[in-house]
C-alpha positions as CSV (number, residue, x, y, z in Angstrom):
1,X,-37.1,-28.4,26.8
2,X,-33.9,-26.9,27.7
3,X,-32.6,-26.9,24.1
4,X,-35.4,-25.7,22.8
5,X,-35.1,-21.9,24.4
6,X,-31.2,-21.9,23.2
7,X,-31.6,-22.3,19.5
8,X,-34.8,-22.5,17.6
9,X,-34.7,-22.6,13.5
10,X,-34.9,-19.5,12.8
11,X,-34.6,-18.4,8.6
12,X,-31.3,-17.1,9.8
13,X,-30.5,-19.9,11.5
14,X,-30.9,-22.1,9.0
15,X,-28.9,-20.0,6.6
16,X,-26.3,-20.0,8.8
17,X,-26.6,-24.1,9.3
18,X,-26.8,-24.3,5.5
19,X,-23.4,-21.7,5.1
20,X,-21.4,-23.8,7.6
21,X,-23.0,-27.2,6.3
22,X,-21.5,-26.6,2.7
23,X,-17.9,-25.8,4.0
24,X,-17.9,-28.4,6.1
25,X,-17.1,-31.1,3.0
26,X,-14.1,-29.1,1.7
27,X,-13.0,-28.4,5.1
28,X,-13.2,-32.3,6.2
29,X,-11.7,-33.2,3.1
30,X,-8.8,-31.1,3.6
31,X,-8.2,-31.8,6.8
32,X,-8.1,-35.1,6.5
33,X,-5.6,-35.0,3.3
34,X,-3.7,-32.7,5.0
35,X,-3.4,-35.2,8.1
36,X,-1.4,-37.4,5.7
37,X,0.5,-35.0,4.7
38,X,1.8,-33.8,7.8
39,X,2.1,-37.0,9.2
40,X,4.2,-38.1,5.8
41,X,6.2,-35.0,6.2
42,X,7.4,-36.3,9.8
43,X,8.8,-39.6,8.1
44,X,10.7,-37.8,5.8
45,X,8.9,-38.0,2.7
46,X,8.2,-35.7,0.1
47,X,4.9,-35.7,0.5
48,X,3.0,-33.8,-2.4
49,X,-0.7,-32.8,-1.4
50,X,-4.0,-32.8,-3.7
51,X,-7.8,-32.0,-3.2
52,X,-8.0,-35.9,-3.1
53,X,-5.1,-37.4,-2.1
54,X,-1.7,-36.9,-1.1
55,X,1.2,-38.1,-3.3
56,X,4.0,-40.4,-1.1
57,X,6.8,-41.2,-2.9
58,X,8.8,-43.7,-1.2
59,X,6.4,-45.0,1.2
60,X,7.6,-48.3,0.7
61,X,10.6,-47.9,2.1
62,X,8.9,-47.1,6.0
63,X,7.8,-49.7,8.2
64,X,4.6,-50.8,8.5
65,X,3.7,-49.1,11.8
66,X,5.3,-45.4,9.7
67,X,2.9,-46.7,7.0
68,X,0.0,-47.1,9.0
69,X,0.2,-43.9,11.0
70,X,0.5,-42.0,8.2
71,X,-3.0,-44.0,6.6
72,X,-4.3,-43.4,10.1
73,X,-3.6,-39.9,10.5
74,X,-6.8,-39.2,7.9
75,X,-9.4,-40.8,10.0
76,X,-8.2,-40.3,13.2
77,X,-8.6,-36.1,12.5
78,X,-12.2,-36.8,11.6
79,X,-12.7,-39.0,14.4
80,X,-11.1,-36.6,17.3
81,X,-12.9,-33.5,15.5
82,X,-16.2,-35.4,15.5
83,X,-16.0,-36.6,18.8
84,X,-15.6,-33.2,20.1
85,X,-18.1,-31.8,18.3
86,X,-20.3,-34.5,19.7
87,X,-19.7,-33.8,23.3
88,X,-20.3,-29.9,22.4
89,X,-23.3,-30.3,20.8
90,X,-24.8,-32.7,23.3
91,X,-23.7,-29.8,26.1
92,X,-25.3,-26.8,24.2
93,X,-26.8,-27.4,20.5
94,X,-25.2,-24.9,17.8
95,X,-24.4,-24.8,13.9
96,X,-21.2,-24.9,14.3
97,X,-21.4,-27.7,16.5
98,X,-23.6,-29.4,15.0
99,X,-20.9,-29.6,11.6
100,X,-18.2,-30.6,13.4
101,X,-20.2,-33.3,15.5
102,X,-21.2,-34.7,12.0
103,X,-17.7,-35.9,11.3
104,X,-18.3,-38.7,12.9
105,X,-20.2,-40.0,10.0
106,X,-17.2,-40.6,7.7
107,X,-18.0,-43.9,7.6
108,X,-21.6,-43.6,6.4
109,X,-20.4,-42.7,3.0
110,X,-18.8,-46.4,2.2
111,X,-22.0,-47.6,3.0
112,X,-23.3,-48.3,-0.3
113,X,-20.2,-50.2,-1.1
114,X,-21.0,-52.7,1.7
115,X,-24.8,-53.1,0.6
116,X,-23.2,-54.5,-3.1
117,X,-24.1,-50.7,-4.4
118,X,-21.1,-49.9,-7.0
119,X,-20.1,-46.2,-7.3
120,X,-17.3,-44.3,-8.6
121,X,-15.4,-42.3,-6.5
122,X,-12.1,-41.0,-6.9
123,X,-11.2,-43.1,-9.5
124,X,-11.9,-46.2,-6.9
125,X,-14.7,-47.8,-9.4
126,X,-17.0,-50.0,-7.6
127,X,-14.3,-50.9,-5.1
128,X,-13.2,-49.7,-1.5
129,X,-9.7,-50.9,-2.1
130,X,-7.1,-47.8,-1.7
131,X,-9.3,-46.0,1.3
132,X,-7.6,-45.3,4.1
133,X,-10.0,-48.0,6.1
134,X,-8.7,-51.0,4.1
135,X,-5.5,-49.7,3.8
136,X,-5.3,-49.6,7.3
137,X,-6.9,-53.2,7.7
138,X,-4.3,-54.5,5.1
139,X,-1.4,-53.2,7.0
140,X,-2.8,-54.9,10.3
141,X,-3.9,-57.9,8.5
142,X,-7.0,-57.9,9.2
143,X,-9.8,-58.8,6.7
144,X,-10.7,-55.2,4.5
145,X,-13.4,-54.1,5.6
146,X,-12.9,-54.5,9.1
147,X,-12.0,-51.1,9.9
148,X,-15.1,-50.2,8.4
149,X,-17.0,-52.0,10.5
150,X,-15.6,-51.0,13.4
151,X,-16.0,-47.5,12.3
152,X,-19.8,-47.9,11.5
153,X,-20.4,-49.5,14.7
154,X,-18.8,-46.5,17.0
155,X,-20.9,-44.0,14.1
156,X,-24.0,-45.3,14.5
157,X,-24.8,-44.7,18.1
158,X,-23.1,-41.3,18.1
159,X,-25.7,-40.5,15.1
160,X,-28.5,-41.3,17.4
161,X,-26.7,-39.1,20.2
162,X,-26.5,-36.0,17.3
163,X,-30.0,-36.6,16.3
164,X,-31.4,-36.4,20.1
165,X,-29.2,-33.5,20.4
166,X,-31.0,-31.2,18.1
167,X,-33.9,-29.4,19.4
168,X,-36.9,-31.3,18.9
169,X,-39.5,-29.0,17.3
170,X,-37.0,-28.3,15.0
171,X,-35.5,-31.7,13.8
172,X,-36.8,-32.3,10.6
173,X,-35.7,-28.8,9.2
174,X,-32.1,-28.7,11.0
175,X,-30.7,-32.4,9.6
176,X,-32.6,-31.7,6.1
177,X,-30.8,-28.3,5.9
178,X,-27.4,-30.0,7.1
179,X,-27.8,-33.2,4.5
180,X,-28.3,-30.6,1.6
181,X,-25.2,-28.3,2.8
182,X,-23.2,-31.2,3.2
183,X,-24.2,-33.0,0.1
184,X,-23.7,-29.8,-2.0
185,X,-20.7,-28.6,-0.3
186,X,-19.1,-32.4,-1.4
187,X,-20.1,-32.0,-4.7
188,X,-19.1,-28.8,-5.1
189,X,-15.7,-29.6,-3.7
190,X,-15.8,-32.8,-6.4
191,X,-16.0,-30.4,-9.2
192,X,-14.3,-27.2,-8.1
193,X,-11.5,-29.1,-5.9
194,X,-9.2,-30.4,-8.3
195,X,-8.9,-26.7,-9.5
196,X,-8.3,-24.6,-6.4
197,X,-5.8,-27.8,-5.4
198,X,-4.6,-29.6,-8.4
């Protein structure tokens, strides 16, 4: 009930959701490149960084534990900024929360890979081999999509926890709102990304 008389769905509100929901791709997908890039930077390399990936010339010649905290460094933004944004939202429910809490989902989008569902992305074809997950895995020698797994398993529950965390009379229009910003904000980062960051 509490929640309820902090933030209720207002056409404003929902605006403002739907604003913050569409930045939220390019602004994860930065940060998360840009995690790499830093973290290459530290070891020396010259690092080059794009809308989708980050160039790292002479990678091969760091360690495996250099390797994997640069592969690492990616996910591990997501993860810290989502879990924040969890534990905010669950305190007081706002937009802004709410988007960042939602980076916890990373995950979610190799879903369709691990159902047998084939799509493109980033040049990746129908396979997860080259994401920072199975990279990872690789480097620890575990089987590929462990990572993933492991990652789905820890996003799951925090979903539910974001879900519950939303006022309840206004559920429905809050997480529709945020799926469309966030869907349209990753497309148009797909299209318009490779041009603002070649």
């Amino acid at each position: 009930m509490a929640k309820q008389r902090v933030w209720s769905a207002t056409r404003g509100q929902l605006v403002l959701l739907l604003a913050l929901a569409v930045l939220a791709a390019p602004v994860e997908y930065l940060a998360n490149e840009g995690a790499h890039y830093l973290a290459a930077r530290g070891f020396g390399l010259p690092a080059s960084l794009h809308f989708e990936q980050v160039d790292l010339p002479g990678i091969e010649r760091l360690s495996d534990v250099q390797r994997l905290m640069i592969v690492a460094a990616g996910p591990a933004v997501d993860w810290i900024v989502g879990l924040i944004g969890v534990v905010f939202v669950v305190v007081r429910f706002t937009p802004m929360r709410l988007v960042l809490a939602i980076w916890v989902a990373r995950p979610v989008q190799f879903l369709s890979w691990l159902l047998g569902i084939n799509v493109p992305y980033f040049g990746l074809g129908g396979s997860l081999r080259g994401t920072d997950e199975v990279t990872m895995a690789e480097l620890l020698q575990l089987p590929p999509h462990a990572v993933i797994w492991l990652e789905l398993v820890a996003t799951l529950p925090l979903l539910a926890v974001i879900v519950w965390a939303v006022p309840a009379g206004c559920r429905l229009a809050v997480l529709s709102v945020m799926s469309i910003g966030v869907l349209a904000g990753w497309a148009g980062w797909l299209a318009l990304g490779g041009l603002l960051l070649p």
